[in-house]
Biopython code that builds the backbone (N, CA, C, O; Angstrom):
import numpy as np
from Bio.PDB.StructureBuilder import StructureBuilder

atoms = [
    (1, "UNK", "N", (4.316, -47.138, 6.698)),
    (1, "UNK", "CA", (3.721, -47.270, 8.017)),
    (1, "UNK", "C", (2.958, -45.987, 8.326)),
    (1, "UNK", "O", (3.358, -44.928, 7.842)),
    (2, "UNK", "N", (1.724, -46.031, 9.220)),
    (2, "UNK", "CA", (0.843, -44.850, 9.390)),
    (2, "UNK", "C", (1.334, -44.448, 10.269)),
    (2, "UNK", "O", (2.063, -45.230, 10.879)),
    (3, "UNK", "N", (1.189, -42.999, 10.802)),
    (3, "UNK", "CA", (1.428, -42.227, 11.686)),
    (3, "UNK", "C", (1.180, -42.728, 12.848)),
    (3, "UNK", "O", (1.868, -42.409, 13.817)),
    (4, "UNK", "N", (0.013, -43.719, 12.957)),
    (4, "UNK", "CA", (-0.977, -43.770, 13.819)),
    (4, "UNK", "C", (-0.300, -45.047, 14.436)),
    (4, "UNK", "O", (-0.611, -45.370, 15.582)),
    (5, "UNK", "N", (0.660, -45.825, 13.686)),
    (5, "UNK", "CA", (1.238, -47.026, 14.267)),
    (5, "UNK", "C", (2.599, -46.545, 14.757)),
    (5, "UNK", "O", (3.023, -47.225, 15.691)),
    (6, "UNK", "N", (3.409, -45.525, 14.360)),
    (6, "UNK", "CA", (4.644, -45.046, 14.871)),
    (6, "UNK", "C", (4.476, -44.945, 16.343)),
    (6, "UNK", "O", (3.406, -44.609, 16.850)),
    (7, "UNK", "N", (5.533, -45.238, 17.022)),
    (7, "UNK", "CA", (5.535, -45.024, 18.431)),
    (7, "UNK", "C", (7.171, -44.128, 18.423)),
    (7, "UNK", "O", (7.974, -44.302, 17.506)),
    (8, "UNK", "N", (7.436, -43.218, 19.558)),
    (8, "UNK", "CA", (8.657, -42.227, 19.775)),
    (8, "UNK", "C", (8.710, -42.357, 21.109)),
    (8, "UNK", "O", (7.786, -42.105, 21.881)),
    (9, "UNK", "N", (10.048, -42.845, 21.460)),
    (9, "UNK", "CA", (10.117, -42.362, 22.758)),
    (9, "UNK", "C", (11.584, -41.304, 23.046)),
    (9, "UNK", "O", (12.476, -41.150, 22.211)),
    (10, "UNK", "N", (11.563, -40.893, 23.919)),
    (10, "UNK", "CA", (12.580, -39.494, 23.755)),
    (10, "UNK", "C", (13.456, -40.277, 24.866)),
    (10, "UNK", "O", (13.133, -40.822, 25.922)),
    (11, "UNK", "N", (14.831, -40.096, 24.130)),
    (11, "UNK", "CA", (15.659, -40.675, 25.132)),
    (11, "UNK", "C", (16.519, -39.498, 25.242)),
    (11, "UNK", "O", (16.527, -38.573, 24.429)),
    (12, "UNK", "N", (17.504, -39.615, 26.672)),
    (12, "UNK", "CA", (18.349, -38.980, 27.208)),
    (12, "UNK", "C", (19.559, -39.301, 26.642)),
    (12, "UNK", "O", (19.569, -40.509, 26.407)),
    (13, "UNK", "N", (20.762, -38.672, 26.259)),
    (13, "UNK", "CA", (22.043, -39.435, 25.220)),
    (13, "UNK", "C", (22.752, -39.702, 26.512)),
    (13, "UNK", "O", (23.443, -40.698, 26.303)),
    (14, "UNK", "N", (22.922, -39.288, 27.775)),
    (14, "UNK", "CA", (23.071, -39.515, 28.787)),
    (14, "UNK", "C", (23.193, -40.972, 29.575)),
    (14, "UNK", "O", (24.121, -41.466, 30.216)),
    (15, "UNK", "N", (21.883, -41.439, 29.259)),
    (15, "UNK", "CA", (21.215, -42.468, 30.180)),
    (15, "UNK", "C", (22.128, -43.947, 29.381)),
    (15, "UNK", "O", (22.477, -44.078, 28.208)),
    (16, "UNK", "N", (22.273, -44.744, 30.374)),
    (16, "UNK", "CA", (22.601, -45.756, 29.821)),
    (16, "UNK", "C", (22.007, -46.938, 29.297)),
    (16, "UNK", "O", (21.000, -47.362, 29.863)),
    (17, "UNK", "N", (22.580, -47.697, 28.053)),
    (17, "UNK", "CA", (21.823, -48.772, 27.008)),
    (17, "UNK", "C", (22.695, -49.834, 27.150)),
    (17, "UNK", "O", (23.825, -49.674, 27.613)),
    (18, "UNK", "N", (22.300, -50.823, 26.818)),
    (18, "UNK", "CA", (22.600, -51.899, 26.566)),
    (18, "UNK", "C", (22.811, -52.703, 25.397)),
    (18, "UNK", "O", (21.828, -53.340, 25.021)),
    (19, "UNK", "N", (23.888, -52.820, 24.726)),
    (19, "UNK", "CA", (24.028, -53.438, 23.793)),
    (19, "UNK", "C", (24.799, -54.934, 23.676)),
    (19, "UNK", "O", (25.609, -55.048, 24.596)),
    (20, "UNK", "N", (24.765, -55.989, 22.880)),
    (20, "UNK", "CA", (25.908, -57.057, 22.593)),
    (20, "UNK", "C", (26.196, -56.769, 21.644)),
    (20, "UNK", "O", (25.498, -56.464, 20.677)),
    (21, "UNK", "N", (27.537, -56.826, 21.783)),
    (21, "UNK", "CA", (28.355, -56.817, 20.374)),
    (21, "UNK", "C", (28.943, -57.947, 19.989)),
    (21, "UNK", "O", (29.215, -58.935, 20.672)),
    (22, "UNK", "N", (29.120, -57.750, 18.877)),
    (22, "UNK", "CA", (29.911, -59.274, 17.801)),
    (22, "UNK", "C", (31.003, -59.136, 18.814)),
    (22, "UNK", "O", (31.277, -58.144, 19.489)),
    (23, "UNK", "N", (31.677, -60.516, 18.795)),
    (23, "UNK", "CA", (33.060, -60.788, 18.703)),
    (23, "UNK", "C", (33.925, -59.771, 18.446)),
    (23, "UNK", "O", (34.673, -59.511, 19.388)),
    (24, "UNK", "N", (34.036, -59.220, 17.621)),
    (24, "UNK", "CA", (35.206, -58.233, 16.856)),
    (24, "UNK", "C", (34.753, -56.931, 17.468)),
    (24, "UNK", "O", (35.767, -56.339, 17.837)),
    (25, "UNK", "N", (34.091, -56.501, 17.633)),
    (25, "UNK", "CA", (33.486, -55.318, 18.095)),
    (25, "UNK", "C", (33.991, -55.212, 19.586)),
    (25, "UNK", "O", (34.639, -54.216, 19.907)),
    (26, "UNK", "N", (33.624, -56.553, 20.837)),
    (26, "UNK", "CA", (34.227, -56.732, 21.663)),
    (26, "UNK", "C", (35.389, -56.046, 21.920)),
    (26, "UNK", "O", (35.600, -55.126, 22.711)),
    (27, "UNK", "N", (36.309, -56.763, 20.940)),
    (27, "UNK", "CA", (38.092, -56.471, 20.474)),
    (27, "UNK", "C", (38.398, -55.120, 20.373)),
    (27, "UNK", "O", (39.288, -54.573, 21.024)),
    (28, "UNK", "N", (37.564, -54.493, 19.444)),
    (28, "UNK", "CA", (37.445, -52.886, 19.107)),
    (28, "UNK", "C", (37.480, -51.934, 20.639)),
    (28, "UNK", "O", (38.184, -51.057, 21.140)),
    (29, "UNK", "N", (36.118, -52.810, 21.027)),
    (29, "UNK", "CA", (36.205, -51.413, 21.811)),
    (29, "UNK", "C", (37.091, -51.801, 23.140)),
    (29, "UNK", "O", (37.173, -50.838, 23.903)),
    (30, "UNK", "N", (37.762, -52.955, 23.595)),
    (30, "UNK", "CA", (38.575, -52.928, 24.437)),
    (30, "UNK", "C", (40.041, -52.157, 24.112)),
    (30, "UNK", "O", (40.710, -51.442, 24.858)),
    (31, "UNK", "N", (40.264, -52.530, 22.856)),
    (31, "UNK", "CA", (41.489, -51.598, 22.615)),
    (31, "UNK", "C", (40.999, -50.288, 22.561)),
    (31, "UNK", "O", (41.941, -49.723, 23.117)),
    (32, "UNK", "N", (40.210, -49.405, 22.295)),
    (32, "UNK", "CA", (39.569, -47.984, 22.248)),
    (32, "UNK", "C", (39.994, -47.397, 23.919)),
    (32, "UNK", "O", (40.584, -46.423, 24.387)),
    (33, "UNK", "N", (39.332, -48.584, 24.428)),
    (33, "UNK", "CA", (39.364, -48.638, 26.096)),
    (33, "UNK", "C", (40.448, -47.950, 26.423)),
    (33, "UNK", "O", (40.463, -46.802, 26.868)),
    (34, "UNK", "N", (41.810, -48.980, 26.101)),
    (34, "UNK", "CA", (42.995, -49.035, 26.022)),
    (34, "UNK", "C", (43.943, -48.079, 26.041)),
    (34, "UNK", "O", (44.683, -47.507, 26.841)),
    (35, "UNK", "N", (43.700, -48.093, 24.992)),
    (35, "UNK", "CA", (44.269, -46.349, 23.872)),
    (35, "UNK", "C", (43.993, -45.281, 24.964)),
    (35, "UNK", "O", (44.742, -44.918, 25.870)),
    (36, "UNK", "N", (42.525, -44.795, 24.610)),
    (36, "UNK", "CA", (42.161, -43.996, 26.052)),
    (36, "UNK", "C", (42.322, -44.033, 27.144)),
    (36, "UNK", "O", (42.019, -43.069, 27.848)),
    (37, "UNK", "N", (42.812, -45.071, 27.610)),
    (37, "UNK", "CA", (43.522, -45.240, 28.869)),
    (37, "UNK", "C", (44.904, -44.599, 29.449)),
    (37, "UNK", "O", (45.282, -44.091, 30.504)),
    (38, "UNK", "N", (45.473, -44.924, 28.102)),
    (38, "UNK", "CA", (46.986, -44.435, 27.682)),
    (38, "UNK", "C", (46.869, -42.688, 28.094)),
    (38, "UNK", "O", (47.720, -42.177, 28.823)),
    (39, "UNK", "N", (45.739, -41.905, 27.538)),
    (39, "UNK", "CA", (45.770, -40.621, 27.545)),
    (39, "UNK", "C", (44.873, -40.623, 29.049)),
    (39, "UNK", "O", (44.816, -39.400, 29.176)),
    (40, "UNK", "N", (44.432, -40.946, 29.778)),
    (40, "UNK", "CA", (43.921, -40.391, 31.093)),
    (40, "UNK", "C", (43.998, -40.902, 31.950)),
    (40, "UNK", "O", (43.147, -40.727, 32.822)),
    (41, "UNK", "N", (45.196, -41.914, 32.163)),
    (41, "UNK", "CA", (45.861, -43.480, 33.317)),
    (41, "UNK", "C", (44.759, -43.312, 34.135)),
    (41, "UNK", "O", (44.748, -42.430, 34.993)),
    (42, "UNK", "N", (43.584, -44.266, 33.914)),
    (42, "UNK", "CA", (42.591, -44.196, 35.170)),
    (42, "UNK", "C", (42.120, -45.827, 35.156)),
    (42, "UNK", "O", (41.131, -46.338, 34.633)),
    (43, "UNK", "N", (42.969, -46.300, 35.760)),
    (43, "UNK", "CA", (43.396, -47.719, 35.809)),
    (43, "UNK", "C", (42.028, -48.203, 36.213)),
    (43, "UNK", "O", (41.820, -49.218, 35.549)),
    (44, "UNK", "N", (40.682, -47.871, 37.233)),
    (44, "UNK", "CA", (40.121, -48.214, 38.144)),
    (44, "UNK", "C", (39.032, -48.429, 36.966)),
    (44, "UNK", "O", (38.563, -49.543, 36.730)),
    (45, "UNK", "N", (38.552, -46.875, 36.005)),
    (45, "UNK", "CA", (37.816, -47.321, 35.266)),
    (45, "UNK", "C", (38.272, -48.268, 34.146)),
    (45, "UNK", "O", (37.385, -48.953, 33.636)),
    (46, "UNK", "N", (39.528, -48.407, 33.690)),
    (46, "UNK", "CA", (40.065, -49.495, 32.755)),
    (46, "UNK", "C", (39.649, -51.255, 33.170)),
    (46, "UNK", "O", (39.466, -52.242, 32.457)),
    (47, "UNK", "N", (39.622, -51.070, 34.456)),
    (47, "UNK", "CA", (39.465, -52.029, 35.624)),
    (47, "UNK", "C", (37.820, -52.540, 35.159)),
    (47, "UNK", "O", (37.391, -53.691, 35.079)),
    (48, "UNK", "N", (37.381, -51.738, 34.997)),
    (48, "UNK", "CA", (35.460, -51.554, 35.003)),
    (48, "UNK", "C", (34.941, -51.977, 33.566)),
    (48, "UNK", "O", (33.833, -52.327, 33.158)),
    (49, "UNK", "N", (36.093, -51.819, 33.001)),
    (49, "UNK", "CA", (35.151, -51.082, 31.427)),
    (49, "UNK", "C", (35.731, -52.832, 30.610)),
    (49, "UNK", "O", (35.140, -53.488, 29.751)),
    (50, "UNK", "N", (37.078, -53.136, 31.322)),
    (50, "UNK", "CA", (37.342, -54.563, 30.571)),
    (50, "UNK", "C", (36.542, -55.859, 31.389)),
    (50, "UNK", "O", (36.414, -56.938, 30.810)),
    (51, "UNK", "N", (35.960, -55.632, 32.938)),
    (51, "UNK", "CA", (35.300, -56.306, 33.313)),
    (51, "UNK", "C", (33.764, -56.265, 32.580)),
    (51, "UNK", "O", (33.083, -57.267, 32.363)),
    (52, "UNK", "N", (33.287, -54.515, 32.169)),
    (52, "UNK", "CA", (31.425, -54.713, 31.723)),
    (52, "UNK", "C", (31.735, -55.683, 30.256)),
    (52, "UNK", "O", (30.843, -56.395, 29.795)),
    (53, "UNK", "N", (33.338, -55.579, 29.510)),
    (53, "UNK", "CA", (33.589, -55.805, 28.147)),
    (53, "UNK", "C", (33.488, -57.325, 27.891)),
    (53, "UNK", "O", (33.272, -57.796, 26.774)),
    (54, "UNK", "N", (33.712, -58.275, 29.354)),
    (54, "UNK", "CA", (33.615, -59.869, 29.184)),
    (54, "UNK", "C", (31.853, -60.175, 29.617)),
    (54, "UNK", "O", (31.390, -61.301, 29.800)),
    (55, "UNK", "N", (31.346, -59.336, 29.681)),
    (55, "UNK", "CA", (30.247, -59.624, 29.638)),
    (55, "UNK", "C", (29.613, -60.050, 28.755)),
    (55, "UNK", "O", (30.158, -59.663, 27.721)),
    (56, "UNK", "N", (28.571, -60.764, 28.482)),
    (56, "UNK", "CA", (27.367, -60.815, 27.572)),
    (56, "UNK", "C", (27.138, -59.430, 26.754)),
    (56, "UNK", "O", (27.166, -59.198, 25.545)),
    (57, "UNK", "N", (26.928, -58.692, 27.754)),
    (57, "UNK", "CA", (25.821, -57.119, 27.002)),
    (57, "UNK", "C", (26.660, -56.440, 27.303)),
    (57, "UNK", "O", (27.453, -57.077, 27.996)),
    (58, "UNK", "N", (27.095, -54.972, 27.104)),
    (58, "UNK", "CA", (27.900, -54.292, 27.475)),
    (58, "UNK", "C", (26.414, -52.999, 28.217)),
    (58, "UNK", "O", (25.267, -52.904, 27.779)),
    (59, "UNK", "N", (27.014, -52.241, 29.348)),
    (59, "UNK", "CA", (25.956, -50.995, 29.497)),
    (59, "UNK", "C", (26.717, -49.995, 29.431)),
    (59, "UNK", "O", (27.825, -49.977, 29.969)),
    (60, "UNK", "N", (26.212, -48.996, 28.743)),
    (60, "UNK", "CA", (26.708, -47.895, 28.473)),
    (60, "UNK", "C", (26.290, -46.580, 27.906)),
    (60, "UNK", "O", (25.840, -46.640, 26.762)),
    (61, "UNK", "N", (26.356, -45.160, 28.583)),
    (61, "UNK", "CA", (25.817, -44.442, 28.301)),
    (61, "UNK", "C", (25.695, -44.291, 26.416)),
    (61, "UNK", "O", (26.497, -44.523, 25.511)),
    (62, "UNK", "N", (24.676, -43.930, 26.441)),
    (62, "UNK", "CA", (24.398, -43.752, 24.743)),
    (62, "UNK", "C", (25.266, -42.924, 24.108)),
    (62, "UNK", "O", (25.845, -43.368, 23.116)),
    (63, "UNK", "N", (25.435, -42.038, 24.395)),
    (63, "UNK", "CA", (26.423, -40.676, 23.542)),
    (63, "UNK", "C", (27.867, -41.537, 22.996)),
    (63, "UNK", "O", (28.407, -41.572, 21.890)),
    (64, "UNK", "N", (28.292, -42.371, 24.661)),
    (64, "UNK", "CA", (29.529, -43.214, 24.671)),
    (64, "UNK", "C", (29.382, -44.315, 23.213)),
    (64, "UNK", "O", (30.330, -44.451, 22.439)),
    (65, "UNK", "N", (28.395, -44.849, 23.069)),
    (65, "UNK", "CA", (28.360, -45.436, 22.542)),
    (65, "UNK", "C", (28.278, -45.298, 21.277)),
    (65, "UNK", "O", (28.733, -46.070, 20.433)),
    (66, "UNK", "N", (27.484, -43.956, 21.037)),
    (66, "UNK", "CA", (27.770, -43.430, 19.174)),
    (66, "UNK", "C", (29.189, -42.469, 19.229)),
    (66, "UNK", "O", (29.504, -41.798, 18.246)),
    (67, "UNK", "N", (29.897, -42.471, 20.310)),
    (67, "UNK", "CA", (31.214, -41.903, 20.027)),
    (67, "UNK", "C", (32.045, -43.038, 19.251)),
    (67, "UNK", "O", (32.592, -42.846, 18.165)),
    (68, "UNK", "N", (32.062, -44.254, 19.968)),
    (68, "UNK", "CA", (32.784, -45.166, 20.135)),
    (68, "UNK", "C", (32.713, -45.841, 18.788)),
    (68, "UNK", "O", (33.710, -46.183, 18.152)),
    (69, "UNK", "N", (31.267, -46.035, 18.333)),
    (69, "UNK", "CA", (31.307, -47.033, 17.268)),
    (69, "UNK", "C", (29.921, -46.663, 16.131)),
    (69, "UNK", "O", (29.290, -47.373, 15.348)),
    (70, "UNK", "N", (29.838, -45.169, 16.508)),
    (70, "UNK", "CA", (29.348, -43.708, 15.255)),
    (70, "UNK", "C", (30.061, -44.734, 13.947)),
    (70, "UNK", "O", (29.555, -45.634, 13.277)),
    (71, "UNK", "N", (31.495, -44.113, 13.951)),
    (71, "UNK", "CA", (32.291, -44.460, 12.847)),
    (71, "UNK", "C", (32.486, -45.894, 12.423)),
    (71, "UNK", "O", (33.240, -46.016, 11.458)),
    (72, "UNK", "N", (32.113, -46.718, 12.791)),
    (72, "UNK", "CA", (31.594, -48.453, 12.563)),
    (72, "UNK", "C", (30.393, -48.270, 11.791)),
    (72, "UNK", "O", (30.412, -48.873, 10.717)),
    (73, "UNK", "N", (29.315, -47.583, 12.045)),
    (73, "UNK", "CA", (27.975, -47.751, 11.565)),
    (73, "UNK", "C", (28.200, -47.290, 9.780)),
    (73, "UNK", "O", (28.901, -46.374, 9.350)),
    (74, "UNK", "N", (27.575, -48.010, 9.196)),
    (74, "UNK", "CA", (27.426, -47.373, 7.578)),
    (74, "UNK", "C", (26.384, -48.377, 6.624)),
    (74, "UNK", "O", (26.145, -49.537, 6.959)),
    (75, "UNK", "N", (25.944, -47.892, 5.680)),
    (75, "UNK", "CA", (25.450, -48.828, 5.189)),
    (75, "UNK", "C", (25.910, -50.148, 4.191)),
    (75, "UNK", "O", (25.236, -51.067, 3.727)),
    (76, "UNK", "N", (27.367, -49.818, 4.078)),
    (76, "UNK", "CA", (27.955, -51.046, 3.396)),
    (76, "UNK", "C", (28.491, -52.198, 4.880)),
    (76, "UNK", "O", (28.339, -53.404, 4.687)),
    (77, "UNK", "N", (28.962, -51.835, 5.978)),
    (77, "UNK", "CA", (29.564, -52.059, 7.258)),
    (77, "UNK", "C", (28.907, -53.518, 7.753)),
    (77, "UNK", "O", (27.834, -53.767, 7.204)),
    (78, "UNK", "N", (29.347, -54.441, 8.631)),
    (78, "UNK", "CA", (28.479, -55.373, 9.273)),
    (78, "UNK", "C", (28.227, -54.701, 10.843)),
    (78, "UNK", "O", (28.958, -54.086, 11.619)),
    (79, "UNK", "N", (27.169, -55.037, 10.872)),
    (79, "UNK", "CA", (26.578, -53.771, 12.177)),
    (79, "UNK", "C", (27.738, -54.403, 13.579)),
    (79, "UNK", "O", (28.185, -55.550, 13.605)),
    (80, "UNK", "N", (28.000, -53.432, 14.525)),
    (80, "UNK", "CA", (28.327, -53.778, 15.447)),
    (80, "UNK", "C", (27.785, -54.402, 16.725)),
    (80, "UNK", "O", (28.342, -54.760, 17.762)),
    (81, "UNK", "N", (26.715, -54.416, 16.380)),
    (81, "UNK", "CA", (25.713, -54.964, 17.553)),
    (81, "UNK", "C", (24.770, -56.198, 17.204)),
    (81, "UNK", "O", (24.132, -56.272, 16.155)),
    (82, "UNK", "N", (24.761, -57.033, 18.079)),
    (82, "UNK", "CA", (23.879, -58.207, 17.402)),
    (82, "UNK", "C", (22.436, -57.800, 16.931)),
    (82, "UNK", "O", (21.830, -56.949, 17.581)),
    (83, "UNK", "N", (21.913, -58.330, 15.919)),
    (83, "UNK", "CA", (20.800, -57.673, 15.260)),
    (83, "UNK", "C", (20.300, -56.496, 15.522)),
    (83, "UNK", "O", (19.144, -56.176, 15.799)),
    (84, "UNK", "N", (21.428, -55.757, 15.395)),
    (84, "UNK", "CA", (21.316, -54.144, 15.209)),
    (84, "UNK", "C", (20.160, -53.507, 16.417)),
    (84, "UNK", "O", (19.383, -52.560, 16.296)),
    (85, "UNK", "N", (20.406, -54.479, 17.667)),
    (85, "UNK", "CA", (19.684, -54.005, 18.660)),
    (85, "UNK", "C", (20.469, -53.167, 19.862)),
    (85, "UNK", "O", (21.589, -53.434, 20.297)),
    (86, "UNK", "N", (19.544, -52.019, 20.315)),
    (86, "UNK", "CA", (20.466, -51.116, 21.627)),
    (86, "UNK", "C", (18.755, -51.223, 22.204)),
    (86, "UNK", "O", (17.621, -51.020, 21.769)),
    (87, "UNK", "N", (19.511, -51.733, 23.607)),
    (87, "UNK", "CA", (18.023, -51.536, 24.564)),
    (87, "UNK", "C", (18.277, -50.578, 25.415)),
    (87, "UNK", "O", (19.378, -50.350, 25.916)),
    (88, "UNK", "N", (17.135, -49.908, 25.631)),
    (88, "UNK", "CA", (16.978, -48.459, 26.256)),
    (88, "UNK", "C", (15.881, -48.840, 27.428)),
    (88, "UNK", "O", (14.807, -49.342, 27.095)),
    (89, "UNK", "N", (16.071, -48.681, 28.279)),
    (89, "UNK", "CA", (15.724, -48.384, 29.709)),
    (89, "UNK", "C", (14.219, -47.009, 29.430)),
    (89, "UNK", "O", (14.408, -45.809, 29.629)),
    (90, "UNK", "N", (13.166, -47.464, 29.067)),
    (90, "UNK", "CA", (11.896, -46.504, 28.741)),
    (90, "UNK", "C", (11.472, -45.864, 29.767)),
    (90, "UNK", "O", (11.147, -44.677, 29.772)),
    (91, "UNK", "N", (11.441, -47.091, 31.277)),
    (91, "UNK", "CA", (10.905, -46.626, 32.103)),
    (91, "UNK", "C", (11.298, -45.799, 33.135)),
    (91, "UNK", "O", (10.506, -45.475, 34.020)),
    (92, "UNK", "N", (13.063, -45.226, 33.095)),
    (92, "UNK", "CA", (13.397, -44.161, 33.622)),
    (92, "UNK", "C", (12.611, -43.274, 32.532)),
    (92, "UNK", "O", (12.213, -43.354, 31.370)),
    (93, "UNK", "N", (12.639, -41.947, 34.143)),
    (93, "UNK", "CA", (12.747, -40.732, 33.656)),
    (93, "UNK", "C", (13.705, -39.665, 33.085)),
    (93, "UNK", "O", (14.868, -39.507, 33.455)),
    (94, "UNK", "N", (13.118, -39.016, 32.215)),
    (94, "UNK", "CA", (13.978, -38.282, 31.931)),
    (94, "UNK", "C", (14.051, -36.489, 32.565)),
    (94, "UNK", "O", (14.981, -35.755, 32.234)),
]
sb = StructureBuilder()
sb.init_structure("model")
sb.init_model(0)
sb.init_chain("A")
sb.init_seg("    ")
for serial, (resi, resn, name, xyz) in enumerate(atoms, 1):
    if name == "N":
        sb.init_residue(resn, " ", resi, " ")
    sb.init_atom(name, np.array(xyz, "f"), 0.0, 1.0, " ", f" {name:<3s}", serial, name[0])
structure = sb.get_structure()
């Protein structure tokens, strides 16, 4: 691909994305939820995070999200996200 067709946009690791995840991934990160819950009893966001989790899409800051499932990604792995898509919000600022 030419230089001239590349497009970059600079994101914030901050800002929040949107992803769907498989089925199993779902599962993953509610128990992650979980677990972490165990270490910082904050019932209200546990409250939040298993309600964004029955959703369709999940939103979530980006950083959160290569914390969470960084170690999922590989190239032998089945991706965690439906066709390996994260949508990013372009038209905030950064």
């Amino acid at each position: 691909m030419s230089d001239k067709l590349k497009k970059f946009v600079e994101v914030d690791i901050n800002n929040l994305v949107r992803v769907k995840l498989k089925p199993e991934m779902k599962k993953f990160y509610v128990e992650y939820e979980k677990e972490r819950n165990k270490k910082y009893c904050n019932k209200t966001e546990l409250k939040n995070i298993l309600k964004e989790a029955s959703k369709d899409e999940i939103e979530i800051q980006l950083w959160k999200l290569m914390e969470i499932f960084g170690p999922k990604i590989s190239i032998s792995a089945i991706p965690p996200f439906e066709k390996n898509i994260i949508k990013i919000n372009i038209n905030k600022e950064i």
